[in-house]
Every structure is written in structure tokens, then in C-alpha cells.
PAVEX-218017 format. One record per residue (C-alpha): residue number from 1; residue in three letters; x, y negated, z negated. Coordinates in steps of 0.2 Angstrom, whole numbers, plus 5000, padded with zeros to 4 digits. Last residue first. Example, Ala and Ser with C-alpha at 12.3 -4.5 7.8 and 13.67 -1.06 7.14 Angstrom:
2
2;Ser;5068;5005;4964
1;Ala;5062;5022;4961
***
This chain:
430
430;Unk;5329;5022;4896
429;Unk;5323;5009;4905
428;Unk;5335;5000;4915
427;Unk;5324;5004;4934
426;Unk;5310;4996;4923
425;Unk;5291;5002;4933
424;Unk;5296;5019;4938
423;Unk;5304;5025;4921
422;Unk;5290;5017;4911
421;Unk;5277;5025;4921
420;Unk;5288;5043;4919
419;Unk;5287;5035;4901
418;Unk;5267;5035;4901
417;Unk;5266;5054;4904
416;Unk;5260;5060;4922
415;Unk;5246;5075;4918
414;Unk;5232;5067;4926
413;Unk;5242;5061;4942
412;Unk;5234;5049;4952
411;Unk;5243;5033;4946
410;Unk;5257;5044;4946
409;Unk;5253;5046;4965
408;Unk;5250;5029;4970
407;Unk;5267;5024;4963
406;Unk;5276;5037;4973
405;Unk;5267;5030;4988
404;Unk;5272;5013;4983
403;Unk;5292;5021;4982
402;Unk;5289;5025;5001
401;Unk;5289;5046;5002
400;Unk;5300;5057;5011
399;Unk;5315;5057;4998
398;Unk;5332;5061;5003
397;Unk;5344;5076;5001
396;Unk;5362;5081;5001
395;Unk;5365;5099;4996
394;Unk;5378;5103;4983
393;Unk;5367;5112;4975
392;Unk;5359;5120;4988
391;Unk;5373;5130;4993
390;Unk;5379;5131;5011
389;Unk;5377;5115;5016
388;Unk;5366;5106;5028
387;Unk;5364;5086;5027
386;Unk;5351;5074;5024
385;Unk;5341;5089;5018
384;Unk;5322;5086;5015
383;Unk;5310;5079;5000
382;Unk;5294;5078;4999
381;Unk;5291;5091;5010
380;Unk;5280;5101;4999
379;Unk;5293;5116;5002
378;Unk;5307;5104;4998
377;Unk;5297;5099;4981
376;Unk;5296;5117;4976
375;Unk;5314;5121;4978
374;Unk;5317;5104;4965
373;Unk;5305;5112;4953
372;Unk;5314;5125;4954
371;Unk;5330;5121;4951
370;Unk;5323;5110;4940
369;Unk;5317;5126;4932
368;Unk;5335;5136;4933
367;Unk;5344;5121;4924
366;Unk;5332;5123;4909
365;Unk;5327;5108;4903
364;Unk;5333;5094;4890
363;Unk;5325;5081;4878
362;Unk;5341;5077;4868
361;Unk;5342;5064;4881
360;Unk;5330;5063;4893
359;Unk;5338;5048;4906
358;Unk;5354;5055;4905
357;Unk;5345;5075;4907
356;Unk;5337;5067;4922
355;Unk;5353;5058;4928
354;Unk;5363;5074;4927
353;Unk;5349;5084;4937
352;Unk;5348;5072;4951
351;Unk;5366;5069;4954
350;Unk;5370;5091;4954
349;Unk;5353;5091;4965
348;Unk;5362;5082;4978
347;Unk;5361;5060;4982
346;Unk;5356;5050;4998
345;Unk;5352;5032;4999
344;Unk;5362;5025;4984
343;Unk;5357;5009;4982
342;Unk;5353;5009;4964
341;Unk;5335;5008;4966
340;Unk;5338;5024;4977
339;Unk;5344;5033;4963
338;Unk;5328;5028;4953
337;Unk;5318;5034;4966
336;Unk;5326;5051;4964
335;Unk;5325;5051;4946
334;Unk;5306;5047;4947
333;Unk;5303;5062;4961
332;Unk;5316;5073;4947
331;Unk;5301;5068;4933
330;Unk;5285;5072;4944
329;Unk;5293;5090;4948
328;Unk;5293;5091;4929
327;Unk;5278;5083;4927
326;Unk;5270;5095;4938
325;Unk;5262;5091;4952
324;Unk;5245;5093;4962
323;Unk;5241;5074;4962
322;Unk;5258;5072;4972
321;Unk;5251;5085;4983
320;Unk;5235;5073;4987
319;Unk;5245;5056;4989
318;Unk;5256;5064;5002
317;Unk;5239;5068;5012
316;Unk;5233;5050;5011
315;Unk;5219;5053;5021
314;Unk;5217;5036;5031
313;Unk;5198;5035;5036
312;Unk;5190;5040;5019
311;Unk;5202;5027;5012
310;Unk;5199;5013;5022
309;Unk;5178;5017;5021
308;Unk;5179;5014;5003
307;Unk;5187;4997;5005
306;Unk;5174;4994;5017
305;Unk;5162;4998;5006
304;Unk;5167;4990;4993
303;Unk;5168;4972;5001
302;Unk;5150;4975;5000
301;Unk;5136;4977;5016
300;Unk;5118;4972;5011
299;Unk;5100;4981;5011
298;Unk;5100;4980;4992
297;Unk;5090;4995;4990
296;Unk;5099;5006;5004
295;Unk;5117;5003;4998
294;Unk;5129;5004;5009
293;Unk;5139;5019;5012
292;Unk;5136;5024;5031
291;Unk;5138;5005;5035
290;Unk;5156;5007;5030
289;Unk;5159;5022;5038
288;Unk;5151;5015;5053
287;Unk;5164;4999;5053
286;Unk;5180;5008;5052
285;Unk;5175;5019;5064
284;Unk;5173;5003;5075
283;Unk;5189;4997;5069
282;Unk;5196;5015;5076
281;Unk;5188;5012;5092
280;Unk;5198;4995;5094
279;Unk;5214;5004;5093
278;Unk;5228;4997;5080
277;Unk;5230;5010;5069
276;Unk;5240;5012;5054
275;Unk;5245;4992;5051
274;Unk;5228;4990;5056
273;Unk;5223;4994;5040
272;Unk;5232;4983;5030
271;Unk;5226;4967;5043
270;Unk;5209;4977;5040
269;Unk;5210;4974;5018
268;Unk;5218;4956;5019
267;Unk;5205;4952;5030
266;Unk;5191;4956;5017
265;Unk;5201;4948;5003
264;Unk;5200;4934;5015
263;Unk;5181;4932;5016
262;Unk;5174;4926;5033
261;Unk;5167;4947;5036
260;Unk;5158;4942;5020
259;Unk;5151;4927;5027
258;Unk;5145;4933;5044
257;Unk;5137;4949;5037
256;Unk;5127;4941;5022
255;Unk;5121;4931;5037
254;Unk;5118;4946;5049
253;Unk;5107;4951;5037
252;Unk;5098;4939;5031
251;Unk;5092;4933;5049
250;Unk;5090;4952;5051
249;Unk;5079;4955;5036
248;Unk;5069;4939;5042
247;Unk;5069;4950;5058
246;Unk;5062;4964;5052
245;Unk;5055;4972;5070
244;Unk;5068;4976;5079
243;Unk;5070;4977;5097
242;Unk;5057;4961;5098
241;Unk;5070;4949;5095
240;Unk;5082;4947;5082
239;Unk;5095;4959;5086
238;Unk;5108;4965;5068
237;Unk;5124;4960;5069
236;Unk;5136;4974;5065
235;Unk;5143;4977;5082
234;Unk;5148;4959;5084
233;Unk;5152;4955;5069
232;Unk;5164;4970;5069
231;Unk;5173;4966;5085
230;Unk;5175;4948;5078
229;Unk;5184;4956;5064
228;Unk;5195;4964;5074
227;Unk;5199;4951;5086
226;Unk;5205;4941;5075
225;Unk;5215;4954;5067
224;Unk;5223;4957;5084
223;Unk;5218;4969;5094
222;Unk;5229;4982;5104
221;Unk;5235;4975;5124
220;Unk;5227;4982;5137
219;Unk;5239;4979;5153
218;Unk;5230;4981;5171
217;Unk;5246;4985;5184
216;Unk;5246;4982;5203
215;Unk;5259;4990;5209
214;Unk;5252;4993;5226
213;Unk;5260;5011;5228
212;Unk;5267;5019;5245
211;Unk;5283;5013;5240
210;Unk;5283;5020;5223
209;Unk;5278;5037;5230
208;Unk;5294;5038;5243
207;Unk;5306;5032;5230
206;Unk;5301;5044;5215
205;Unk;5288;5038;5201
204;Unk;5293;5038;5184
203;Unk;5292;5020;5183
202;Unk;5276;5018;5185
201;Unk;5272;5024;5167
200;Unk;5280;5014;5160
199;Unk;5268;5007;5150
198;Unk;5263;5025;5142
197;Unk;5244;5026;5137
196;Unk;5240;5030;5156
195;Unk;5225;5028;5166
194;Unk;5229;5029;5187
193;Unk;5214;5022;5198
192;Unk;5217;5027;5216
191;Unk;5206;5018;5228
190;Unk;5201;5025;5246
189;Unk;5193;5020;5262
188;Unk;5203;5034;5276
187;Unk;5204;5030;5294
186;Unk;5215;5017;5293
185;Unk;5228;5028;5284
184;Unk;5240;5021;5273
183;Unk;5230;5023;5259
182;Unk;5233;5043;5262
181;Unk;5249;5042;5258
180;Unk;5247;5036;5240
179;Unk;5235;5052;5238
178;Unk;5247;5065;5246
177;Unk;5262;5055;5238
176;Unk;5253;5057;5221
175;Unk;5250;5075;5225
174;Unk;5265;5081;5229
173;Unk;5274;5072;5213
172;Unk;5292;5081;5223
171;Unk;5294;5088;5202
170;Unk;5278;5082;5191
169;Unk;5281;5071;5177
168;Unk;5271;5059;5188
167;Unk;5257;5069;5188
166;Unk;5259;5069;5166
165;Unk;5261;5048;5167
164;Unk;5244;5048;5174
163;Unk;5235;5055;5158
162;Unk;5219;5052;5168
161;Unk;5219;5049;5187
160;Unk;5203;5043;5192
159;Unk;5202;5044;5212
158;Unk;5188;5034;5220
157;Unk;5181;5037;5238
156;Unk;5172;5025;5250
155;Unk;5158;5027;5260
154;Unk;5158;5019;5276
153;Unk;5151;5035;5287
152;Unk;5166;5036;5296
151;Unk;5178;5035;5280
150;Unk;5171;5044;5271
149;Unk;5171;5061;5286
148;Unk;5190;5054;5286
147;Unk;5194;5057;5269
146;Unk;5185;5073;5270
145;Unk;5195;5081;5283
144;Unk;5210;5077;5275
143;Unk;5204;5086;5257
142;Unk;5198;5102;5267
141;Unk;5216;5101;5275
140;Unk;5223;5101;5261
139;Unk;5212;5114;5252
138;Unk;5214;5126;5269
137;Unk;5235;5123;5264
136;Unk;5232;5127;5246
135;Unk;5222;5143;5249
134;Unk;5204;5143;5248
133;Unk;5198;5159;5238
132;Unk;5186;5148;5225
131;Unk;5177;5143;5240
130;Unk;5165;5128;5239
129;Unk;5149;5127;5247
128;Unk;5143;5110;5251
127;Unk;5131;5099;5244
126;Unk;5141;5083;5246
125;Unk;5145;5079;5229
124;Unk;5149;5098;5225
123;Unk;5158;5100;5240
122;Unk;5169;5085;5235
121;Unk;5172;5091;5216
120;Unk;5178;5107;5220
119;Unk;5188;5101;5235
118;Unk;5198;5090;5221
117;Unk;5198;5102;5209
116;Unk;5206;5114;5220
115;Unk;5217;5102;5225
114;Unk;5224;5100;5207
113;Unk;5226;5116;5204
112;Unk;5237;5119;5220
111;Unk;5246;5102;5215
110;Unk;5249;5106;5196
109;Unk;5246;5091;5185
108;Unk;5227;5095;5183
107;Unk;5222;5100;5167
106;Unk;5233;5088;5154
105;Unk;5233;5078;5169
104;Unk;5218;5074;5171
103;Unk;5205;5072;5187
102;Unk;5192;5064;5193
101;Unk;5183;5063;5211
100;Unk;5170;5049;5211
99;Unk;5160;5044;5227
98;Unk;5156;5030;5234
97;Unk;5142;5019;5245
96;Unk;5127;5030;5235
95;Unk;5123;5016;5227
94;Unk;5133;5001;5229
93;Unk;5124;4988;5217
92;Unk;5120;5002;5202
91;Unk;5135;5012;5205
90;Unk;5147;4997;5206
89;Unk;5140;4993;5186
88;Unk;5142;5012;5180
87;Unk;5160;5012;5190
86;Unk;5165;4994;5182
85;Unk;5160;5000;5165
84;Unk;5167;5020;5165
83;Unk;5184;5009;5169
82;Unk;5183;4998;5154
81;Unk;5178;5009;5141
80;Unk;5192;5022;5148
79;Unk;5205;5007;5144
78;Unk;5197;4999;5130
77;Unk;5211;5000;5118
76;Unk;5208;5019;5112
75;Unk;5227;5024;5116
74;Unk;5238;5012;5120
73;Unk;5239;5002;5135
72;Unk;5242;5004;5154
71;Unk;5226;5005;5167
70;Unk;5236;5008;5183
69;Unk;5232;5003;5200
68;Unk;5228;5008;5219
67;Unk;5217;5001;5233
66;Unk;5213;5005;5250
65;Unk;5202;4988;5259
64;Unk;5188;4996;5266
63;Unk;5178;4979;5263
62;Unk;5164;4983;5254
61;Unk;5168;4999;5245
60;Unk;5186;4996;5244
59;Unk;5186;4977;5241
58;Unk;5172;4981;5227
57;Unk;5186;4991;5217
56;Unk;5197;4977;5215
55;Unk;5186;4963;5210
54;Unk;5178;4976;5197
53;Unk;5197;4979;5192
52;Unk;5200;4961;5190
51;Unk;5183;4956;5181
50;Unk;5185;4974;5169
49;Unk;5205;4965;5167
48;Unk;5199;4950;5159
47;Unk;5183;4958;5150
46;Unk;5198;4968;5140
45;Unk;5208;4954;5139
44;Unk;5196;4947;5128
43;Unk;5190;4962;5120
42;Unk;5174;4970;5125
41;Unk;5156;4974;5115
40;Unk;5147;4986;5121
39;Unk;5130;4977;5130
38;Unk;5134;4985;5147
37;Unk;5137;5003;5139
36;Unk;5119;5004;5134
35;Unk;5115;5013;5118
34;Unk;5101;5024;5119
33;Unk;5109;5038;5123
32;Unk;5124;5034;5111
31;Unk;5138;5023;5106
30;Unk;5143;5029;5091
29;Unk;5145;5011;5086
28;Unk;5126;5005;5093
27;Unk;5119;5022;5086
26;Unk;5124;5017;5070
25;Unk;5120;5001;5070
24;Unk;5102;5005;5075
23;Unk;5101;5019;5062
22;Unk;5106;5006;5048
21;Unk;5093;4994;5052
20;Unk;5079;5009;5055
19;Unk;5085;5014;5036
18;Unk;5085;4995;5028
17;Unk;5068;4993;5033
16;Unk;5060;5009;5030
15;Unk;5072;5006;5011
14;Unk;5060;4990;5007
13;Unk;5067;4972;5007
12;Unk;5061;4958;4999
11;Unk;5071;4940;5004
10;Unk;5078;4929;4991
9;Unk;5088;4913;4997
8;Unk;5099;4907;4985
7;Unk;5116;4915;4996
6;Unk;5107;4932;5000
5;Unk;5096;4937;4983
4;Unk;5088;4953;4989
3;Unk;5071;4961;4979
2;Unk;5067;4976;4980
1;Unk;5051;4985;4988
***
């Protein structure tokens, strides 16, 4: 049992309590069997376009109306999150009035594959047998059938087309016009839901297909850091009701929680790392490597653990050769970035070898080991060619690190002298 100061209130907490805390967070981010995906949390214009979509997609089932549209946004924005929502929620007040077929189109861009799928899918939903010898034409006609058999018994098909853009890619886009074509039917009672993380992805359809299309278009925009941080309050607050059963640890909890998620250092910190990635799932990865360190007396997240969690998330794979160096190879990157401090954005092994031994003095090397040295920073890929020559001295090159990654990796470096500090820090220093 150990004691807990949260803002001159002192609770006691014991490390049961704090464990079945952090193994309901944990299973809320990871979103698991226990996990509903109703009470997952949703970005503004997330739960905007679920309301349009739902809206859309129970015209089709109720009202036969044929549907299409595209979910558009970056990658890990909600869009899946959004779709798997509406169907889960439809499937609960329209049960058994549609069917799912799903596709891809990093597996299914090719027509004859895709039909296969498609028939695959249908007899499996409808307990028929499925022929793995059908031709494409017996597919099609398979396919037709179907849509008709729906249609008259008032149950509606859904099409999920993942990776969209990759169909459309597709030379004639068979199967899109097939689809699209199909909408125009009255004896059909279909909806074509496209998911794509490039916006214009409509764009690449041909005539024929972009007229049979409703061009109605769901955009998901990235969070802001608003929006971040609300997103982690909301996954990191702990219930209060009879789901858990500590709930002056909660109340305590979720307070500590509130005020440090308020703190602008902390802001400071996600604004930085959202400059990486923007994707709502990767604040919520954010947040469980954070809860993964915190410390099981105290109970309570830190500012450090966030901080640690930044940098378990964003390997900085530059960072770790620079540790690896030699202070030679560590010298010429210094020269470098002192060229560059002088505004001269590319430069040759002759320039950097007759600044090094200026900057050295009496204190020279061996041509033939900063030769090496500067070989050995090509193969790291710290450096690359500007420009292709036949000899490598005369080569122009440019470095492939910021001058704040350079910094970082001095830092880092156990064998970086104090004047290669020097040297970084006062471009006059000599």
C-alpha cells in the first residue's frame, strides 16, 4: 500500500489496483474482445461522416435506394474505424437485411480474381457450393444472378472496396464499371463503399465509370493537436461506475490525467510528434506506450513517460549510426555542416579535406583515411552524390542529416571530443 499525493489530496493505492487500471486502458487502446467498438472514441469529423454514411447506407437496405462513395483520407484517420461502425450498428437493427462482400486491391485488382472472390463470398453467405473451376464468364453471370435473387427477396448488398485507387489503376476498370453498372438496375439493391488514402482517387476513373458514379466523397481529415489530446483523455480516463471497482483511484486518476494532459510542455511534446505522423491510431500508440511505463506504486502518468514513449515510437535510425562513429568520420560530418553554414549546399572531398586540415592545423591525417572515412559515410548513407563523376574526389556531395540530428548524435557519441562540440556550436571557431 503506498501513499499518492494528487493535488493535496492523498489517496492509498496498492499495485492490484493500479494493475486491473492499467489492463483496462490497455485493452480499451488495443481495442480488444472486450472492448466495444461503439464506445471508441471518434474525431469530430469522423462522427460527421459515420452520421452521413449510416444515413446513406440505410437508404439501401430500407429504401433500395443504390448507393456509392468514397472514404478519402490518410492512412489510420478513422476511415476503416468508421466504416466497421456503421456496418456493426446496421447489422444489429437490419439483421440479416444485407450482406457484405469485401474486397482489396492489393489482392483483388484483377477482374477474374476479383470475381472469384466475389462468388466465393456469396455462396459462402448463402450456403452454396462454390466452384473453384468457374470460368470468368459463369462468375459473371453467377454475380448477375445474385444481384437479382437480393434484390427480390429485399436484401441488400454492400461492396467494401479497400485500397480503391489500386481498381482504378486497372486498364478498361472492368469491374468498377460492372459494379457501377449494376446500380443502374432496378432489379438490383446495392452500395459500393470505395476506402482510399489517396484524395484523388476519383479522378482516375475513365468516362463510362465516372458517369455511372454518385461522387459523393466522405473526407477524413488528420487531427489536430486538440484533438489529440482530447483523444488521449478520452482513452485514458478511467470509468467510475461499477466496471471498475477503485473509484476513488479513478476520480484521482483521471484528475492527475486531465491536468497533466493541460500542461504545455506536454503539448509542446505531441505537437512535435505529430509532425511525424498524424493518424489518430498512432496517438493512441502513443498513449499505451506511455501507460505501459508508469509506475505501478505511484499509480499516476508523468510527463516522462510520454517523453519516453516518443522515443520508443520514432526510432531515430540516423541517431544510432551516428553513435557507431569514429571521430574521424565524426570530424569530416562537422566539416560538412560547417560548409553548409557558409552557404555552400554542395561541396567534394578535395573542399572537405582542406577545411579539416584548416580547421586542425598541425594536427593532420592521412589523406588515404579520410578517404576512408568519407567512403564509409557514403555506405551509411549520411552523405550521397549530388552529382556523378568519374573520381570520387572531385565528386560533389550533400549531407542526409538536419544539422539537429548531427547535434543529437554528438551528444550520443561516447568518443566525440569537446572541440568537435566546439566546432558544431561556433561556425568561427577554430
Amino acid at each position: 500500500m503506498v501513499g499518492t499525493t494528487i493535488f493535496s489530496e492523498r489517496i492509498s493505492v496498492n499495485r492490484v489496483q493500479v494493475n486491473e487500471a492499467v489492463t483496462l486502458l490497455r485493452r480499451r487502446l488495443c481495442g480488444g474482445l472486450n472492448q466495444p467498438l461503439e464506445q471508441l472514441s471518434l474525431l469530430p469529423d469522423a462522427e460527421v461522416n459515420r452520421k452521413q454514411l449510416h444515413d446513406l447506407l440505410t437508404h439501401t437496405i430500407v429504401n433500395a435506394y443504390n448507393n456509392s462513395a468514397l472514404l478519402l483520407g490518410p492512412r489510420g484517420c478513422g476511415k476503416s474505424l468508421v466504416l466497421e461502425r456503421v456496418l456493426a450498428d446496421l447489422q444489429s437493427t437490419y439483421p440479416g437485411r444485407f450482406s457484405t462482400v469485401r474486397l482489396c486491391g492489393l489482392l483483388h485488382a484483377d477482374e477474374t480474381c476479383a470475381l472469384k472472390e466475389i462468388a466465393k463470398q456469396l455462396c459462402m453467405e448463402n450456403d452454396l457450393s462454390y466452384s473453384k473451376a468457374a470460368s470468368f464468364s459463369e462468375n459473371l453471370q453467377f454475380f448477375t444472378a445474385m444481384l437479382k435473387e437480393c434484390a427480390l427477396s429485399d436484401k441488400a448488398l454492400v461492396f467494401i472496396l479497400e485500397e480503391f485507387d489500386l481498381f482504378a489503376q486497372r486498364p478498361k476498370q472492368c469491374l468498377l464499371y460492372n459494379l457501377l453498372d449494376a446500380m443502374q438496375s432496378t432489379t438490383s439493391q446495392i452500395a459500393v463503399v470505395g476506402v482510399s488514402a489517396r484524395l484523388d482517387a476519383d479522378q482516375l476513373l475513365e468516362k463510362r465509370v465516372r458517369s455511372r458514379f454518385s461522387h459523393r466523397k466522405f473526407l477524413f481529415l488528420p487531427p489536430s493537436v486538440q484533438d489529440a489530446i482530447r483523444l488521449l483523455h478520452d482513452v485514458l480516463t478511467l470509468p467510475t461506475d461499477s466496471s471498475f471497482q477503485h473509484k476513488q483511484y479513478a476520480l484521482a486518476f483521471n484528475l492527475h490525467t486531465k491536468k497533466l494532459l493541460e500542461k504545455e510542455t506536454l503539448k509542446n511534446l505531441i505537437s512535435k510528434f505529430m509532425e511525424v505522423d498524424l493518424s489518430p491510431q498512432s496517438v493512441l500508440d502513443l498513449g499505451f506506450r506511455a501507460l505501459c511505463g508508469i509506475n505501478r506504486d505511484t499509480g499516476l502518468l508523468t510527463e516522462a513517460n510520454f517523453k519516453k514513449a516518443c522515443l520508443l515510437q520514432r526510432p531515430k535510425p540516423k541517431l544510432e549510426t551516428l553513435k557507431g562513429l569514429s571521430v574521424l568520420e565524426l570530424y569530416l560530418l562537422v566539416v560538412m555542416n560547417r560548409l553548409e553554414g557558409q552557404n555552400r549546399d554542395v561541396y567534394n572531398f578535395n573542399t572537405i579535406f582542406y577545411e579539416y586540415e584548416r580547421l586542425c592545423g598541425l594536427h593532420t591525417t592521412c589523406d588515404r583515411y579520410s578517404r576512408q572515412a568519407f567512403e564509409h559515410l557514403l555506405e551509411r548513407e549520411l552523405i550521397d552524390y549530388a552529382e556523378r563523376f568519374t573520381t570520387i574526389e572531385y565528386t560533389p556531395v550533400k549531407m542526409l542529416i538536419s544539422s539537429q540530428e548531427l547535434k543529437d548524435g554528438l551528444n550520443a557519441n561516447s568518443l566525440c571530443p569537446t572541440i568537435l562540440h566546439q566546432w558544431f556550436a561556433h561556425e568561427n571557431f577554430k
